[in-house]
Biotite code that builds the C-alpha atoms (Angstrom):
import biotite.structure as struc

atoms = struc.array([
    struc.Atom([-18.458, -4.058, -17.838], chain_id="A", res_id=1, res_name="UNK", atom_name="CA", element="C"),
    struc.Atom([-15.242, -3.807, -17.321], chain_id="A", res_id=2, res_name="UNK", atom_name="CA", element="C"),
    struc.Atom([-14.527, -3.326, -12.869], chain_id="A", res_id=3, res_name="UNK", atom_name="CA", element="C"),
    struc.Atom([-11.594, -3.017, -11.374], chain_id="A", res_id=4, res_name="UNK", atom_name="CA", element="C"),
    struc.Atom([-10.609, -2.717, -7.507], chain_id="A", res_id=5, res_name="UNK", atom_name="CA", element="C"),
    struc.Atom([-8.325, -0.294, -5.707], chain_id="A", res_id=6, res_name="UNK", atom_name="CA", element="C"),
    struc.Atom([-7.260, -1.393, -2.737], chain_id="A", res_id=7, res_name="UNK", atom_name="CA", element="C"),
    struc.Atom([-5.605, 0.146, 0.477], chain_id="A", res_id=8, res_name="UNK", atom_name="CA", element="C"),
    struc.Atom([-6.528, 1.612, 3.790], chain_id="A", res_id=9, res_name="UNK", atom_name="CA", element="C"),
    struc.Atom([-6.047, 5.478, 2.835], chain_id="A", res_id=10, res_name="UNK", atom_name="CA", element="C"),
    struc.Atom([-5.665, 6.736, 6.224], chain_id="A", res_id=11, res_name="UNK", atom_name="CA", element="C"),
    struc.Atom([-5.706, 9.334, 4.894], chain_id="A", res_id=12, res_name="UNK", atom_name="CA", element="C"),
    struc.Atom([-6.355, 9.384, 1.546], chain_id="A", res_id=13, res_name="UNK", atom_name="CA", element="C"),
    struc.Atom([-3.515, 11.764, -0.938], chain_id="A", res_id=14, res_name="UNK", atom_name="CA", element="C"),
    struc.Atom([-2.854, 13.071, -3.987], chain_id="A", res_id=15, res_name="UNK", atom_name="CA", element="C"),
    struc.Atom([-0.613, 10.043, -4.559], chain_id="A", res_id=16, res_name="UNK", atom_name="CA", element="C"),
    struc.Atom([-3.815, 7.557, -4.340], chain_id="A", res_id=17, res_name="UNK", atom_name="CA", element="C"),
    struc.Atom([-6.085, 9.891, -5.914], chain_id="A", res_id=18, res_name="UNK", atom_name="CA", element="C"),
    struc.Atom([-3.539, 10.584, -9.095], chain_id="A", res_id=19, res_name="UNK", atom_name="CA", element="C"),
    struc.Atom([-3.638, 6.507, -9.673], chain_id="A", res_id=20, res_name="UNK", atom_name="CA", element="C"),
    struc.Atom([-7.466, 5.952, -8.653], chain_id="A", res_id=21, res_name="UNK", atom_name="CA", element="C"),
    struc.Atom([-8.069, 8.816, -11.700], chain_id="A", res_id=22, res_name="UNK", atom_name="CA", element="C"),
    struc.Atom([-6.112, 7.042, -14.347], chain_id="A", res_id=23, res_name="UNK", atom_name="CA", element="C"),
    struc.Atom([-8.129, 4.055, -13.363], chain_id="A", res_id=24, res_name="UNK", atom_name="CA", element="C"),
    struc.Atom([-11.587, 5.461, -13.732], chain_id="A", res_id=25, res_name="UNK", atom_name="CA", element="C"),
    struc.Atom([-10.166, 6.019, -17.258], chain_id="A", res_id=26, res_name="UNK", atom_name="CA", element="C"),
    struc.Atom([-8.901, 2.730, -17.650], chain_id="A", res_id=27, res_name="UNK", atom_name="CA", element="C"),
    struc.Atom([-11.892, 0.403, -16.542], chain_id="A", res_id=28, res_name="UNK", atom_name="CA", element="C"),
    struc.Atom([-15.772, 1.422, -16.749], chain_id="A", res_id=29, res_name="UNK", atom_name="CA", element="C"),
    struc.Atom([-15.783, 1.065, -12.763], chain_id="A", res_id=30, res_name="UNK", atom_name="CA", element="C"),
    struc.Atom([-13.590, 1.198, -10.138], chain_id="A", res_id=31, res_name="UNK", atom_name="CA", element="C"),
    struc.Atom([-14.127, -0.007, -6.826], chain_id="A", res_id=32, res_name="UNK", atom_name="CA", element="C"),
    struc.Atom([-11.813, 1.751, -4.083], chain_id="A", res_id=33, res_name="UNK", atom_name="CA", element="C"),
    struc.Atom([-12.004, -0.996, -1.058], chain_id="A", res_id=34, res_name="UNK", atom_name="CA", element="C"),
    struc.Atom([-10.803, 0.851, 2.132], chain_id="A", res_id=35, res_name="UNK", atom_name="CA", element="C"),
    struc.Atom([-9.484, -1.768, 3.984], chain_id="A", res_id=36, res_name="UNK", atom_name="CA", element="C"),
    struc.Atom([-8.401, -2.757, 7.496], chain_id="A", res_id=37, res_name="UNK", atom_name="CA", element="C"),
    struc.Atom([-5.480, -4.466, 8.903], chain_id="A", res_id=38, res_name="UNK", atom_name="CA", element="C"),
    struc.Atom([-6.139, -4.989, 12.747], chain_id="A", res_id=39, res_name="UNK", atom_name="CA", element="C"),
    struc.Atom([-2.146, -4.816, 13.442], chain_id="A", res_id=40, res_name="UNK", atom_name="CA", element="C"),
    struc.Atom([-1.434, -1.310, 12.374], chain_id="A", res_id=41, res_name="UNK", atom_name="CA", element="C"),
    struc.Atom([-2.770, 1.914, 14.305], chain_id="A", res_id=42, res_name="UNK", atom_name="CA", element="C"),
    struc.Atom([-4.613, 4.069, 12.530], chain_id="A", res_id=43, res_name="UNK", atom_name="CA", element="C"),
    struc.Atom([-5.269, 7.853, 12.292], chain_id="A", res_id=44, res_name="UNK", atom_name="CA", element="C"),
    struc.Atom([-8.989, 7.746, 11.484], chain_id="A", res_id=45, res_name="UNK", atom_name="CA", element="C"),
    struc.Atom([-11.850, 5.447, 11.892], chain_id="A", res_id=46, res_name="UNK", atom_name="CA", element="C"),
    struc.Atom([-12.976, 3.388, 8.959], chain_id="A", res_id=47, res_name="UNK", atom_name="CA", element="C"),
    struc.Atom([-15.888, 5.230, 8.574], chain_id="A", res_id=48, res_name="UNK", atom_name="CA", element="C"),
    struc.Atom([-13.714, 8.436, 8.238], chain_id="A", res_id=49, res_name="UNK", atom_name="CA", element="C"),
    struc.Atom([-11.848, 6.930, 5.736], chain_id="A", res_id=50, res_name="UNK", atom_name="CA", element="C"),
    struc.Atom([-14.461, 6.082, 3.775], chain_id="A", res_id=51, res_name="UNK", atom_name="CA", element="C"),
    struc.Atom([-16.030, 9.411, 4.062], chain_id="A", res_id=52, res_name="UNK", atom_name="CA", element="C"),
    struc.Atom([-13.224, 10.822, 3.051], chain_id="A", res_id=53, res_name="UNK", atom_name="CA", element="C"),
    struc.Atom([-12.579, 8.585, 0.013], chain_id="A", res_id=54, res_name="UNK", atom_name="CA", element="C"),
    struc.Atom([-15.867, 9.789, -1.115], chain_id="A", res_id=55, res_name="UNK", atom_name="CA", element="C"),
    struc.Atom([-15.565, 13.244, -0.800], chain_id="A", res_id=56, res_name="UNK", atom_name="CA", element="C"),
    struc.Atom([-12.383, 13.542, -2.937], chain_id="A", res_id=57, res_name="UNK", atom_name="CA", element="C"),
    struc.Atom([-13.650, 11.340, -5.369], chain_id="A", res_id=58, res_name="UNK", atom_name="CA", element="C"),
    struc.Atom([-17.335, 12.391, -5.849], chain_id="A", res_id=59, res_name="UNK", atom_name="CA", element="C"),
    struc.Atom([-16.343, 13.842, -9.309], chain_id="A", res_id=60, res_name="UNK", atom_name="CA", element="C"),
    struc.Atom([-15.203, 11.129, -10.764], chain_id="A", res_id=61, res_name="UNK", atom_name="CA", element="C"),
    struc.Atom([-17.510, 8.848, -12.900], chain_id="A", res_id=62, res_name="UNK", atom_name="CA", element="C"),
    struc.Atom([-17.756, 5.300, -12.313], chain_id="A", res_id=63, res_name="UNK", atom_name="CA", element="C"),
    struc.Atom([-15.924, 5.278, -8.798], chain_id="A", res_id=64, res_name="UNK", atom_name="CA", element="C"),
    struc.Atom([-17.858, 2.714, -5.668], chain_id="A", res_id=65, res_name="UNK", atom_name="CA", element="C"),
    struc.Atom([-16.227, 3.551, -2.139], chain_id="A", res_id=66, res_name="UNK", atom_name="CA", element="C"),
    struc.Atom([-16.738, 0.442, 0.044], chain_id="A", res_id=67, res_name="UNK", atom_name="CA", element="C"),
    struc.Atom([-15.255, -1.072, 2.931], chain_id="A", res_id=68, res_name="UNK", atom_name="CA", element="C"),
    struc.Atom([-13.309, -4.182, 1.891], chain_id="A", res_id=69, res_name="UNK", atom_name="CA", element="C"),
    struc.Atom([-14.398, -6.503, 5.577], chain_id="A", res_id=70, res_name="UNK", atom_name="CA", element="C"),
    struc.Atom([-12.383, -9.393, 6.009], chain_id="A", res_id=71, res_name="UNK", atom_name="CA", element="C"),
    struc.Atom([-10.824, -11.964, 4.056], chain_id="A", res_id=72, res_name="UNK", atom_name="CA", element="C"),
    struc.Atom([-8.706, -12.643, 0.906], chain_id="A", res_id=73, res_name="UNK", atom_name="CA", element="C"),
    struc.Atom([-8.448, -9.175, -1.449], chain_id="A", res_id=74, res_name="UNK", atom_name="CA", element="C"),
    struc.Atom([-8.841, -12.143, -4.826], chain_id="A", res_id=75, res_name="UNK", atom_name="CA", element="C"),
    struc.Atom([-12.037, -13.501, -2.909], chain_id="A", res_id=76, res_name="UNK", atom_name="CA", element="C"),
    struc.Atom([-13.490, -9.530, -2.590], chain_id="A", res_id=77, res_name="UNK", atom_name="CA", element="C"),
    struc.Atom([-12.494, -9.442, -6.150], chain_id="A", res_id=78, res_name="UNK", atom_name="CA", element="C"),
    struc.Atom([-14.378, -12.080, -7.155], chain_id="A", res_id=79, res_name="UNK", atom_name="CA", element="C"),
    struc.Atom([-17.237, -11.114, -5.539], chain_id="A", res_id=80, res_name="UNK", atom_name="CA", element="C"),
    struc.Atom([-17.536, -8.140, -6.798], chain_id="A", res_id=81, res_name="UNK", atom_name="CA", element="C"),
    struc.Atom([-17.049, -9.199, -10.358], chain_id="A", res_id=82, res_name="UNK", atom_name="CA", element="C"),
    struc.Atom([-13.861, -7.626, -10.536], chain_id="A", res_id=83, res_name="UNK", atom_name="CA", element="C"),
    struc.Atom([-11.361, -8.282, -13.467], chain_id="A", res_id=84, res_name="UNK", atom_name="CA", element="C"),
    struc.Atom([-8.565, -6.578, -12.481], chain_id="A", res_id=85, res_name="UNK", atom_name="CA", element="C"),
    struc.Atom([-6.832, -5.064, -9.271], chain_id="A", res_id=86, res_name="UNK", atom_name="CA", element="C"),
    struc.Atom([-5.170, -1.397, -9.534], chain_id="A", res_id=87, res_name="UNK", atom_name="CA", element="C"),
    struc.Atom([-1.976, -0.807, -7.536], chain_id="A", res_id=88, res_name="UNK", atom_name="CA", element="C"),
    struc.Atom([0.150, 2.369, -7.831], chain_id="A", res_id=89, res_name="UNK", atom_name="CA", element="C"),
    struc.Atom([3.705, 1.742, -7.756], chain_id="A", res_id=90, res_name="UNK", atom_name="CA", element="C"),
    struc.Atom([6.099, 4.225, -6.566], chain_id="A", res_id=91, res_name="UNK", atom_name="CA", element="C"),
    struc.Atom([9.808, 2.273, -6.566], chain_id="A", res_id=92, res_name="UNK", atom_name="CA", element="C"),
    struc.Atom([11.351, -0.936, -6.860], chain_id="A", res_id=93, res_name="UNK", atom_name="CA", element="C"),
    struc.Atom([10.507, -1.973, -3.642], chain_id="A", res_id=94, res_name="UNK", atom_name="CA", element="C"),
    struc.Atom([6.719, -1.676, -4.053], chain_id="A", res_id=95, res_name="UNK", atom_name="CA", element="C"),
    struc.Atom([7.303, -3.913, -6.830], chain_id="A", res_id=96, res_name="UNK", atom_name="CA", element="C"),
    struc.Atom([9.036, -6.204, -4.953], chain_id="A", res_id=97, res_name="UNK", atom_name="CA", element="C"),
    struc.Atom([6.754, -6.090, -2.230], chain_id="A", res_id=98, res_name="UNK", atom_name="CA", element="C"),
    struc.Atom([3.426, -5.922, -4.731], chain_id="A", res_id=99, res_name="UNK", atom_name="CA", element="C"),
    struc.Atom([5.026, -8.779, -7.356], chain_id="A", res_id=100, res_name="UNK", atom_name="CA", element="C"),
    struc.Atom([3.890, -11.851, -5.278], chain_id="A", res_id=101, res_name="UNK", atom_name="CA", element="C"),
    struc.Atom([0.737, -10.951, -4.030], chain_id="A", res_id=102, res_name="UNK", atom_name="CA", element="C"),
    struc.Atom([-0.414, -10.227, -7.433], chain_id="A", res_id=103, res_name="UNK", atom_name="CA", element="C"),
    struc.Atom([0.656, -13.823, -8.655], chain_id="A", res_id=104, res_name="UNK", atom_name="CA", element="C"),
    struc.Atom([-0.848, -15.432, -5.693], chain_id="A", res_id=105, res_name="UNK", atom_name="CA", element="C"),
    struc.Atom([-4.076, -13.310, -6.395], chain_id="A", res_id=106, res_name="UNK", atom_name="CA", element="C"),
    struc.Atom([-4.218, -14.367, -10.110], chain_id="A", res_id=107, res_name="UNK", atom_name="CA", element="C"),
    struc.Atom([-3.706, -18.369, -9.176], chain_id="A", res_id=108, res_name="UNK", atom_name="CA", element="C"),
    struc.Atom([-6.232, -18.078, -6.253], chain_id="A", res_id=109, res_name="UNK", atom_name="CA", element="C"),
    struc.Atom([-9.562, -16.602, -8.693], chain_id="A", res_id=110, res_name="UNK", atom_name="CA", element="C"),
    struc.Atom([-7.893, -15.306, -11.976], chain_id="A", res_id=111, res_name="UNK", atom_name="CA", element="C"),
    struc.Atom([-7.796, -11.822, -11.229], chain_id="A", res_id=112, res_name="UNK", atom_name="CA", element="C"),
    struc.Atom([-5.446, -9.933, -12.979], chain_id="A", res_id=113, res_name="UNK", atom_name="CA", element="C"),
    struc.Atom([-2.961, -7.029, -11.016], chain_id="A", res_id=114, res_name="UNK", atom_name="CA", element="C"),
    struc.Atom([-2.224, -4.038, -12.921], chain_id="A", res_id=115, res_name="UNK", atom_name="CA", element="C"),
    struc.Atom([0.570, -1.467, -11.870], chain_id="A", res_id=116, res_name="UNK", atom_name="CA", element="C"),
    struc.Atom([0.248, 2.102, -12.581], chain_id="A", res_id=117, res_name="UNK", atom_name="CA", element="C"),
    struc.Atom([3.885, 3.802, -11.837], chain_id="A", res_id=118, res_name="UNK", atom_name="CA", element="C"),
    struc.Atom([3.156, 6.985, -10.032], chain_id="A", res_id=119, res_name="UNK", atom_name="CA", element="C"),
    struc.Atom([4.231, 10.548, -10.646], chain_id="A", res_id=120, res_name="UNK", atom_name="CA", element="C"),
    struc.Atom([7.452, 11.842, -10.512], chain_id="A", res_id=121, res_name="UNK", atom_name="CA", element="C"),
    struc.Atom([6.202, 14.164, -8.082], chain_id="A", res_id=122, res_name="UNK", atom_name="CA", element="C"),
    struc.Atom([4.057, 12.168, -6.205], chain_id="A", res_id=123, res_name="UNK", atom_name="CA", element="C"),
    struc.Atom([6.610, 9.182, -5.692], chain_id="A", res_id=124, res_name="UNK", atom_name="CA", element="C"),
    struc.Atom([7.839, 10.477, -2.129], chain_id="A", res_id=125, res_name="UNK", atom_name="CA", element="C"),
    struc.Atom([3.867, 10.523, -0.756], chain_id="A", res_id=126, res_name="UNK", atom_name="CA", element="C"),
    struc.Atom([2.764, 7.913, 2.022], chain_id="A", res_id=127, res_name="UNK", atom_name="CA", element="C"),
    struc.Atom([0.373, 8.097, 4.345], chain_id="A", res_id=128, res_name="UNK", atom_name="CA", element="C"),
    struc.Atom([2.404, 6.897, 6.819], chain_id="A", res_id=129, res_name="UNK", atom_name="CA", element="C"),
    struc.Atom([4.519, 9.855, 5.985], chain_id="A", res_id=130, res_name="UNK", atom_name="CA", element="C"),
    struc.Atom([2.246, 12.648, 5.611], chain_id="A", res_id=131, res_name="UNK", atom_name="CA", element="C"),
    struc.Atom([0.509, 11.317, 9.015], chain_id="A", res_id=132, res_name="UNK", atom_name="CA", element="C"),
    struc.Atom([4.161, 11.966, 10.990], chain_id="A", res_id=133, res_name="UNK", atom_name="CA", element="C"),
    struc.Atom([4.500, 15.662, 9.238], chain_id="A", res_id=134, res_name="UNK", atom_name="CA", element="C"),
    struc.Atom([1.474, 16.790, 10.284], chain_id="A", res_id=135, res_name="UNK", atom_name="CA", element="C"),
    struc.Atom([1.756, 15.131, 13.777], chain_id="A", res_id=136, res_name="UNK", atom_name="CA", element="C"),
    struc.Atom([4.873, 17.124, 14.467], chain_id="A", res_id=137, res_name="UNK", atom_name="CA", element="C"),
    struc.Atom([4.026, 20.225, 12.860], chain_id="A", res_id=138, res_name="UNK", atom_name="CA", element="C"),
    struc.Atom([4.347, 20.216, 9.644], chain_id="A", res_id=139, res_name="UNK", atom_name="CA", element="C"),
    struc.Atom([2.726, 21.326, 6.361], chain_id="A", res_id=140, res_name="UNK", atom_name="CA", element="C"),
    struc.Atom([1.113, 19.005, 4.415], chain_id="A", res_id=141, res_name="UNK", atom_name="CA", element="C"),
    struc.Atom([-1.474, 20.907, 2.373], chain_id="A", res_id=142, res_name="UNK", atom_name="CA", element="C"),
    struc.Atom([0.433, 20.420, -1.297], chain_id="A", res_id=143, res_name="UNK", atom_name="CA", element="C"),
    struc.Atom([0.484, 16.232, -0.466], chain_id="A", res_id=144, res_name="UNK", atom_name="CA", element="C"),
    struc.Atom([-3.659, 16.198, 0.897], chain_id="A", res_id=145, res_name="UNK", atom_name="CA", element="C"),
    struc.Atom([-7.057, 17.288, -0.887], chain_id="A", res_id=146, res_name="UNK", atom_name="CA", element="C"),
    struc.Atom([-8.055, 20.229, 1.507], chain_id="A", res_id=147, res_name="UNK", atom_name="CA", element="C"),
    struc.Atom([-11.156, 17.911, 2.845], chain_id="A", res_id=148, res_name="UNK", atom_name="CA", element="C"),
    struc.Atom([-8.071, 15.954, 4.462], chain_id="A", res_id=149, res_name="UNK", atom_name="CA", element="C"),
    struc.Atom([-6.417, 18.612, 5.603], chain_id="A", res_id=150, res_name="UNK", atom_name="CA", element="C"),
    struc.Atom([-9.197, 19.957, 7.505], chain_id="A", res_id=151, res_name="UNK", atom_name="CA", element="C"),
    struc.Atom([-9.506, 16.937, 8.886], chain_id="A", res_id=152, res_name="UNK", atom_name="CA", element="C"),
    struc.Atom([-6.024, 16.146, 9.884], chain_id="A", res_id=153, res_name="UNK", atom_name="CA", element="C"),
    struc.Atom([-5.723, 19.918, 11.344], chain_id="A", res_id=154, res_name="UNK", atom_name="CA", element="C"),
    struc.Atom([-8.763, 19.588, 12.984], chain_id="A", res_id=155, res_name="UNK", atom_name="CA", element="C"),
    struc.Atom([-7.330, 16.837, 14.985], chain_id="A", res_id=156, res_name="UNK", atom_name="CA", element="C"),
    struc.Atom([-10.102, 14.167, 14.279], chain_id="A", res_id=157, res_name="UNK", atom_name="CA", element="C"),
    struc.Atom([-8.886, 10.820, 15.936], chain_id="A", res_id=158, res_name="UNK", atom_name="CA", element="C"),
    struc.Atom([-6.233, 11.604, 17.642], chain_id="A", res_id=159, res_name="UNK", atom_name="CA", element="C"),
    struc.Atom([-3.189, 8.676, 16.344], chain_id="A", res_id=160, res_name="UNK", atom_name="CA", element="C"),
    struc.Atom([-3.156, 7.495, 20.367], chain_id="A", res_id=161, res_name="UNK", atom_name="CA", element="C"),
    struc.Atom([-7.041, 7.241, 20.997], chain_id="A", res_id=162, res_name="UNK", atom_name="CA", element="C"),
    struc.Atom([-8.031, 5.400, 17.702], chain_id="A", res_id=163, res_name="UNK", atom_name="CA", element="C"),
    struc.Atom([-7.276, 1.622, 16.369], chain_id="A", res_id=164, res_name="UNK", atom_name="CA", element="C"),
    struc.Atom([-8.732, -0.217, 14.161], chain_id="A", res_id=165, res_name="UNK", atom_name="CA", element="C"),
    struc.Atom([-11.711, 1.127, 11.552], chain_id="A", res_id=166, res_name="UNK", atom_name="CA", element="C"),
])
């Protein structure tokens, strides 16, 4: 079997991530999307809601495993899970950049591969980051979220000053 993992925190979850996660449901017989937590950023929604709503858009994909990532090294979770490969979506040079050295330190550390998946043309501009400051002040966000999201970010679940860490 051929597993791959998708890694990010997804708070929320867009188009952007879901566009990549697809092609790589069609690239590996499973794909594991690890929602993940880095205890120095803020975040929007709890772990749990990130996870929930990971699954939700995803649910009609085949061969897709949402899971929270825990602690530790991304190549150790990897390894773990019997992963071969890690799937990250690339949307400029900078991602590259940023991605390039992580994915050689990840490949020395257990052998697990990185593979980059450009984005869309018209996806390329989408961040969470991003979409969370839109909607904060006002904006509309509906054509960058799956409409689970949106009801969630309009809702006003977590609000971005109450919540940390998932």
């Amino acid at each position: 079997m051929r597993r791959a993992v998708c890694p990010g925190s997804f708070d929320p979850i867009h188009n952007g991530h879901l566009e990549v996660i697809a092609r790589a449901a069609g690239l590996f017989d499973e794909v594991i999307v690890a929602v993940s937590t880095n205890y120095t950023k803020k975040y929007r929604f709890t772990l749990e809601e990130r996870m929930d709503m990971a699954r939700e858009t995803l649910a009609s994909l085949r061969g897709i495993i949402v899971e929270p990532m825990g602690e530790g090294l991304l190549a150790e979770y990897c390894r773990q899970r019997g992963a071969t490969a890690i799937v990250k979506g690339l949307r400029s040079s900078s991602d590259f950049d940023y991605e390039l050295p992580m994915a050689t330190m990840n490949r020395q550390l257990t052998g697990v591969e990185t593979v980059f998946l450009p984005a869309e043309a018209h996806y390329i501009h989408l961040s969470s980051t991003l979409i969370k400051e839109v909607a904060q002040l006002g904006g509309d966000v509906s054509d960058f979220v799956p409409k689970s999201v949106l009801k969630r970010i309009l809702a006003g679940e977590s609000a971005p000053d109450q919540r940390r860490s998932g």
